[in-house]
C-alpha positions as CSV (number, residue, x, y, z in Angstrom):
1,X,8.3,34.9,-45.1
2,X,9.4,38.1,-43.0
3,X,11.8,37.7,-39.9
4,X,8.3,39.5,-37.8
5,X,6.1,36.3,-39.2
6,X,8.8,33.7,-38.7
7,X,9.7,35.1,-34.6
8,X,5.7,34.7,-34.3
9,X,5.3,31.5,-35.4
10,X,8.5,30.3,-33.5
11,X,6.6,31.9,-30.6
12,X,3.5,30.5,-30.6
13,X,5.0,27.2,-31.1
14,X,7.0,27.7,-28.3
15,X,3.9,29.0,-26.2
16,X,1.9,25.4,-27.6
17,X,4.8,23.3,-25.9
18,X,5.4,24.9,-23.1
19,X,1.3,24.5,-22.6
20,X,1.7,21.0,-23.3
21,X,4.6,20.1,-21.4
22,X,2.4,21.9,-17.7
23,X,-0.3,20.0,-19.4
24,X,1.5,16.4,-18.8
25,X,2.8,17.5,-15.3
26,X,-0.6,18.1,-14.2
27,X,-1.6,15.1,-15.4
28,X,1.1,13.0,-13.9
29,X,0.9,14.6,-10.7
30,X,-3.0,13.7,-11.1
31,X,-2.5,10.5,-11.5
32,X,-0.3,10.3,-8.5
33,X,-2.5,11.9,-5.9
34,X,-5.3,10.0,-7.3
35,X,-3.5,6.4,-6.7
36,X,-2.3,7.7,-3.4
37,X,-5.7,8.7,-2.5
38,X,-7.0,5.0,-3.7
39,X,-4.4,3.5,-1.2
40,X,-5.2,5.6,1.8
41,X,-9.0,4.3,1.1
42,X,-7.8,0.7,1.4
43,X,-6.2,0.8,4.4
44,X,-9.1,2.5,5.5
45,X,-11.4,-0.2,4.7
46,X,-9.2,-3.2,6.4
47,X,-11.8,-3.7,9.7
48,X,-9.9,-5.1,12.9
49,X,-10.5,-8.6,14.3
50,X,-12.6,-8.2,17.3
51,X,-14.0,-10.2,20.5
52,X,-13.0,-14.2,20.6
53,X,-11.9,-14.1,17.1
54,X,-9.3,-11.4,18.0
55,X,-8.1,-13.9,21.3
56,X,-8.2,-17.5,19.0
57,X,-6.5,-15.4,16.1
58,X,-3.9,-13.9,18.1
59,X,-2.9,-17.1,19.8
60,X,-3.1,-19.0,16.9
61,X,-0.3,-16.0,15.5
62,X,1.7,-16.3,18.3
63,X,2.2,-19.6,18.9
64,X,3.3,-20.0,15.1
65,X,5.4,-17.6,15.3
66,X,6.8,-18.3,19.2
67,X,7.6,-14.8,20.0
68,X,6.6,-11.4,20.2
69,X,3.4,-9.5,20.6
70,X,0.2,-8.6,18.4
71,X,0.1,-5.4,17.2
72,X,-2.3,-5.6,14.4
73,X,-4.8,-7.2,12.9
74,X,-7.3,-7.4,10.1
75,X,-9.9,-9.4,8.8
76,X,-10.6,-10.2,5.0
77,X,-7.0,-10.1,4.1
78,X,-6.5,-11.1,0.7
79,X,-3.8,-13.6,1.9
80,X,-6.2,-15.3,4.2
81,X,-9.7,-14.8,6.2
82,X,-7.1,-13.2,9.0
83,X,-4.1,-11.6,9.2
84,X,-1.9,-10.8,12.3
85,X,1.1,-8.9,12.4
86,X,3.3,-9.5,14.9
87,X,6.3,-7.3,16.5
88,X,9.4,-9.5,17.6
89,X,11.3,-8.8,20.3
90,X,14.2,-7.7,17.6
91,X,11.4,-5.3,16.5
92,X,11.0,-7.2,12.8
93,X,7.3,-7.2,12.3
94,X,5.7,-10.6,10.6
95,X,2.4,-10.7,9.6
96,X,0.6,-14.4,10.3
97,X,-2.0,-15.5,7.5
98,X,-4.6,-17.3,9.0
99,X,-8.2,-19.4,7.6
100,X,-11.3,-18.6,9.0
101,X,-11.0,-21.5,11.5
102,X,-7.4,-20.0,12.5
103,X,-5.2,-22.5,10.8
104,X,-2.0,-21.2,9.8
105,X,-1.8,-20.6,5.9
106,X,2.0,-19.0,5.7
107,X,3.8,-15.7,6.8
108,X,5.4,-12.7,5.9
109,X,8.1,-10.7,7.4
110,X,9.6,-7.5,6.9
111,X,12.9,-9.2,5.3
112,X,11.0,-11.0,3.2
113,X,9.2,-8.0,1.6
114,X,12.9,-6.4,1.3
115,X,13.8,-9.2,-0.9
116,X,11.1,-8.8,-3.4
């Protein structure tokens, strides 16, 4: 084999990897839009507690936790039939799982998340 056939083949395989190698990054970067996209929809999707359920909710949140104030909500929550977050007054944020008749099922603060 001549040194003109063996620099082609070198380059085409060159050209082939390079190809593949863009071909991967476009696929990871794909993938990545695509599960951010997937996450934005959720939170989307998470519907707000509303009318007396909002006020029983909330109360029931509050007086768990003792402090603070209400600062969102959500129904369906796949730790309970409601979740409340609350803001302390140190500015933590815990969020209050609660049944569909408002009975306290657990919690989950911000620290809590940081040790995980």
């Amino acid at each position: 084999m001549d040194k003109t056939t063996e620099r082609t083949i070198l380059k085409v395989t060159l050209g082939l990897l390079v190809v593949m190698i863009l071909a991967t990054g476009v696929f990871i970067a794909s993938a990545v839009t695509s599960q951010k996209s997937q996450e934005d929809d959720d939170d989307e999707n998470e519907a707000a507690i509303t009318g007396s359920a909002l006020e029983e909710a909330s109360a029931a949140a509050l007086n768990y936790i003792g402090q603070g104030r209400v600062t969102e909500t959500e129904v369906g929550d796949e730790e309970g039939y409601y979740e409340v977050e609350i803001t302390l007054d140190n500015g933590q944020q815990v969020d209050v799982h609660l049944d569909e008749n408002f009975n306290v099922l657990g919690h989950e603060s911000d620290s809590d998340e940081e040790d995980d």
